[in-house]
N, C-alpha and C positions, 0 to 999 in steps of 0.2 A: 794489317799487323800480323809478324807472325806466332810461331806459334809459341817459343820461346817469350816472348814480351806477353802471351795471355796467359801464361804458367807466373810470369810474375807480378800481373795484376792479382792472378789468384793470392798469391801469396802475399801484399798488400791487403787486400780485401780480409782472407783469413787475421790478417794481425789484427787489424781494426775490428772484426766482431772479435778477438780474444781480449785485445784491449779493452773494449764499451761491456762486456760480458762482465771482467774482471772489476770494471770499477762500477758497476748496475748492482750486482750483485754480492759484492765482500762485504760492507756491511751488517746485509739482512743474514748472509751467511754467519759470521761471527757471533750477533746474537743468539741464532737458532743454536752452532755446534756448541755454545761457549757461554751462553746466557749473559752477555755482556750489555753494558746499556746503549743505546743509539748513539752516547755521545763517544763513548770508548771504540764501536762499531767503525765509525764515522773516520776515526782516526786512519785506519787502512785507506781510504781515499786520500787524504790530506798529506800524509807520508810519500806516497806513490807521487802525487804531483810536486806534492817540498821537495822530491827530490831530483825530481826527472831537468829541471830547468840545469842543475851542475852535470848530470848527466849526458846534456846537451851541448853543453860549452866540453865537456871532458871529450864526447864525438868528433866535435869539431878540431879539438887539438889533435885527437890519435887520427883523423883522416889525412892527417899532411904525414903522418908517420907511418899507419899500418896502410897496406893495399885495402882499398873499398869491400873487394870482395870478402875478401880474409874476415876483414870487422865484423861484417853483417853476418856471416856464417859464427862468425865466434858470440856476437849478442845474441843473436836467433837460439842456439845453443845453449846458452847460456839460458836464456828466459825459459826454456821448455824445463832445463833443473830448478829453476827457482819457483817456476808452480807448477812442478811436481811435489816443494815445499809446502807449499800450500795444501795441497792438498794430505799431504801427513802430517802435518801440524797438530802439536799435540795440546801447544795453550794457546792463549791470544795473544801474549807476550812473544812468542817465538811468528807469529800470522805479522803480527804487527812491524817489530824486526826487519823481517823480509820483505815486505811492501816497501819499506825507504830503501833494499839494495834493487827490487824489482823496477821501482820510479828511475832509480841512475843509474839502471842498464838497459832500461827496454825502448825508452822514449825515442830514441835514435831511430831507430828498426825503420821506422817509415820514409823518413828523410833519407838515409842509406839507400833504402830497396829503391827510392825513387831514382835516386843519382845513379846508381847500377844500373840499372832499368834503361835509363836515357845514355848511359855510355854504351851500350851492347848494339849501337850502329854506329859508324863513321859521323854521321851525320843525322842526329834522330830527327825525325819530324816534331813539331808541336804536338802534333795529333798523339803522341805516344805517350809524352808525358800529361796531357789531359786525359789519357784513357786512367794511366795510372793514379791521378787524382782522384777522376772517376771513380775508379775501384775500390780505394780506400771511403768515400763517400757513401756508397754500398756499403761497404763491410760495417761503416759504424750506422748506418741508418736502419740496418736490417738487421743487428744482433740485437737490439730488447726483446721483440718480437721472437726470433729466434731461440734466444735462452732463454725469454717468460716459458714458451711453448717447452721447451726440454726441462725448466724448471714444474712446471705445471703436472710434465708423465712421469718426472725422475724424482723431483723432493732437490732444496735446495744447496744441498751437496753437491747437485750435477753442476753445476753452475761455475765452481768450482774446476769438477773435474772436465767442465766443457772448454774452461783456461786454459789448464795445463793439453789438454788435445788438441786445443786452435795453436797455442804457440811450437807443439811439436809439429805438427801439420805444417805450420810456416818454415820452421828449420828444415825440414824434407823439401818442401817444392822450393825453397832458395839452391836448398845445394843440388837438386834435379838441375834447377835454372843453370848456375856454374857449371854444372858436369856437363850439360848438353851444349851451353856456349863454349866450352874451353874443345870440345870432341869436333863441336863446326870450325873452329879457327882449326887446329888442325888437318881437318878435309880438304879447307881452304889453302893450304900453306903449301 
């Protein structure tokens, strides 16, 4: 594989601990910053997912409309400002809010990154779109562990702001990935 397709596994991988990060920890977060009860907590996950399934039918209609790349650069984007919300959020009411636009903007990202992923050869091998699988398998199997441990040195605001870093992290190596594929077709041309 080269080394473009392991720039976007990272970036697969980065989503998914940003994802499992964001819904492991928004709850106990909200509690601590906001003294809310577990069931109001709680709600921040339920939002995220209530919303994410329209979110994914709205993917699927703007894929036949906007160019692949274009969308994922514009969600990726997009999810790095809305937890950046997050983390300056000043009630629970506005954390809460943001989680049902965060559900039906972000849920995409991984289906997206995969289908880019697997267009960036003439002809991708299986092997490529299993690595990218892969990747994302990681990213969510190794982010509890990962954010308990940065929760554990930081206090449970990092957790938080370890969201809003994984999903800018993800916008950066996506659009690395487009700028480096768009500079090789080029070379190539």
């Amino acid at each position: 594989l080269g080394d473009v397709y392991k720039r976007q596994a990272l970036g697969v991988c980065a989503y998914l601990i940003a994802q499992t990060t964001f819904l492991t920890w928004s709850p106990n977060y909200l509690q601590h910053a906001f003294g809310v009860s577990e069931k109001v907590s709680a709600q921040a996950v339920g939002n995220y997912w209530g919303m994410s399934i329209f979110g994914l039918i709205t993917a699927a209609i703007f894929v036949n409309k906007v160019p692949q790349r274009r969308l994922l650069m514009m969600v990726s984007v997009l999810a790095s400002l809305i937890t950046l919300t997050f983390v300056l959020a000043s009630s629970v009411e506005w954390f809460l809010f943001t989680s049902y636009l965060f559900g039906f903007i972000t849920t995409c990202i991984y289906k997206i990154a995969i289908s880019v992923g697997s267009q960036q050869l003439v002809s991708a091998p299986t092997v490529l779109v299993t690595f990218l699988l892969f990747s994302g398998n990681v990213g969510s199997t190794i982010a509890p562990m990962l954010s308990g441990w940065v929760v554990q040195l930081f206090g449970i605001q990092s957790a938080i702001i370890m969201t809003w870093v994984g999903y800018t992290f993800v916008a950066l190596v996506f659009g690395l990935c487009l700028l480096l594929e768009k500079r090789e077709l080029r070379a190539h041309a």
